[in-house]
C-alpha angles and dihedrals in degrees: 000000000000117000119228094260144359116265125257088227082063101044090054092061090037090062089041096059092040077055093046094043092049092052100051098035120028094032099181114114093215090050119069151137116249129193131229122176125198118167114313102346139077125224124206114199125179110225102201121178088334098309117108118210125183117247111168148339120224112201105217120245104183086273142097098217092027100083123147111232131231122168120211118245123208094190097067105014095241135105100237122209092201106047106113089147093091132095099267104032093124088054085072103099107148091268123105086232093057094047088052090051093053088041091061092043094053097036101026 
């Protein structure tokens, strides 16, 4: 059963490993992944020369490497939960750093 929000003690780490992530692997100062929470769910977002553009959306289970994945589709404007067919899908594996991976596959 999900819980009415995520904890702040998890969205500090959360933040620290997006940072860490930024750092090591995307290494541009003017390209990184940026974090939004609303409720129960994580959104990872890619701020790239100013613009931000949406990547994916992480639905919280009481984990911090349990998330439900939804990729953000630009065809249609919404995250879908059932969308595998992308590069990257085999990246997902419930870790923040596995949904970031797949972000920067699908959305490189």
């Amino acid at each position: 059963m999900r819980s009415k929000g995520i904890p702040e003690s998890i969205r500090k780490q959360v933040d620290e490993i997006v940072n860490g992530f930024n750092r090591e692997f995307i290494e541009d100062p003017d390209r990184f992944y940026v974090t939004r929470y609303r409720g129960n769910y994580l959104y990872l977002d890619r701020r790239e020369y100013g613009t931000v553009g949406q990547v994916c959306r992480l639905g919280f289970n009481g984990k911090i490497d349990n998330w439900d994945f939804a990729i953000f589709k630009y065809s249609t404007e919404r995250y879908d939960p059932d969308e595998w067919f992308f590069p990257g899908s085999d990246l997902v594996d419930g870790t923040l750093e596995g949904a970031m991976g797949a972000g920067m596959a699908a959305y490189p």
